[in-house]
N, C-alpha and C positions, 0 to 999 in steps of 0.2 A: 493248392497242390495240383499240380499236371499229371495228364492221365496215365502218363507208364508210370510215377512214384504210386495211383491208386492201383494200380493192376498188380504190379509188385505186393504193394501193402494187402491187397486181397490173399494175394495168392500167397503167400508169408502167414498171415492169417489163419488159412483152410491147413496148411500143414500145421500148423500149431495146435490147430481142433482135433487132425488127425493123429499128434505125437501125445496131447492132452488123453484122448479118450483110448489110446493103446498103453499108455503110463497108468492108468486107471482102472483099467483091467490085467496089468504088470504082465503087459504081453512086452517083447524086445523094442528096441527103438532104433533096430536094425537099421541098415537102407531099403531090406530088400520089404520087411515087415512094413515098413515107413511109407512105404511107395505104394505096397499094395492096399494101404489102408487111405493112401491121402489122392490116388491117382482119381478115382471115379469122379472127387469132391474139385480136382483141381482140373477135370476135362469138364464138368460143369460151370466151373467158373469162366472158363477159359470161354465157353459158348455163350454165356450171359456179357463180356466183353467182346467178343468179336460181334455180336447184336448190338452193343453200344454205339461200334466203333462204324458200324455198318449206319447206324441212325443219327452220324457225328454228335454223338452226348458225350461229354466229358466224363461221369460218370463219377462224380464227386458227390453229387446231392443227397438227400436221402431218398428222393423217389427213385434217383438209377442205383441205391443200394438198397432198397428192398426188391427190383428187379436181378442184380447183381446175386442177393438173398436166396430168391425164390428159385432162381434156374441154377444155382449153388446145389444147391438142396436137393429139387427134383431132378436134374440130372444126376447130382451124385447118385443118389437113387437108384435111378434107373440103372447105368453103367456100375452097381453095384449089384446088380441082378445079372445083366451081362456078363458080368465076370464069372457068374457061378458063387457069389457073395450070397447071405441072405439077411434079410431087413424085417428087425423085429419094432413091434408099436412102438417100444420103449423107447429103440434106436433111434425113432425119428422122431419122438419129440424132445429128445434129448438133443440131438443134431439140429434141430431146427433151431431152438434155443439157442443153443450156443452160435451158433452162424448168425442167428439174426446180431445176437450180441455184439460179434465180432465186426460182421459186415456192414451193419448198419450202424454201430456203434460207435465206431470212430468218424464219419460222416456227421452225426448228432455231436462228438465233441466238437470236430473241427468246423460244423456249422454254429455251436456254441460261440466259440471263441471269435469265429469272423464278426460275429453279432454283436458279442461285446466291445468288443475293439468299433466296429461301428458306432458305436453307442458313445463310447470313449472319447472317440475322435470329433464327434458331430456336439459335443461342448466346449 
């Protein structure tokens, strides 16, 4: 995968956690609901990539998506507070979870998958 399909699929990702966790508490799935719940998580992301892109890493592996994870998260965070938002424990181990899930997760399949196809190919 090249790194704008990973930046995309991140950030596809982070709203999906965003429209997931406001479907969950049957708040709207508005634009304006949608943006306010997913903007903090996708300007964090956005800074865990522009770091990447800054350290030329492709940002496919698992270590640039537990990087990609971690400033997901604590930036969301943060600029969750910024907002005038407020961050409860539960929030963020629920958040963190699901983001690791999501961010690091597909990274784990599709590092799966190259491995097996290597495996594959190398008999």
């Amino acid at each position: 995968m090249n790194r704008t399909a990973a930046i995309v699929l991140d950030l596809v990702l982070v709203v999906a956690f965003a429209a997931l966790g406001r479907s969950s508490h049957a708040e709207a799935l508005d634009v304006a609901g949608l943006s306010r719940t997913a903007l903090p998580f996708v300007a964090g992301a956005l800074l865990a990539w522009i770091t990447l892109i800054m350290r030329r890493a492709d940002g496919t592996t698992l270590r640039t998506g537990a990087f990609v994870w971690a400033i997901t998260l604590i930036g969301g965070m943060v600029f969750r507070v910024l907002i005038g938002d407020t961050i409860a424990v539960a929030f963020v181990i629920v958040a963190a979870i699901t983001l690791a899930v999501f961010l690091v997760g597909w990274r784990l399949i599709a590092w799966l998958v190259a491995r097996r196809r290597g495996a594959t190919t190398a008999h």
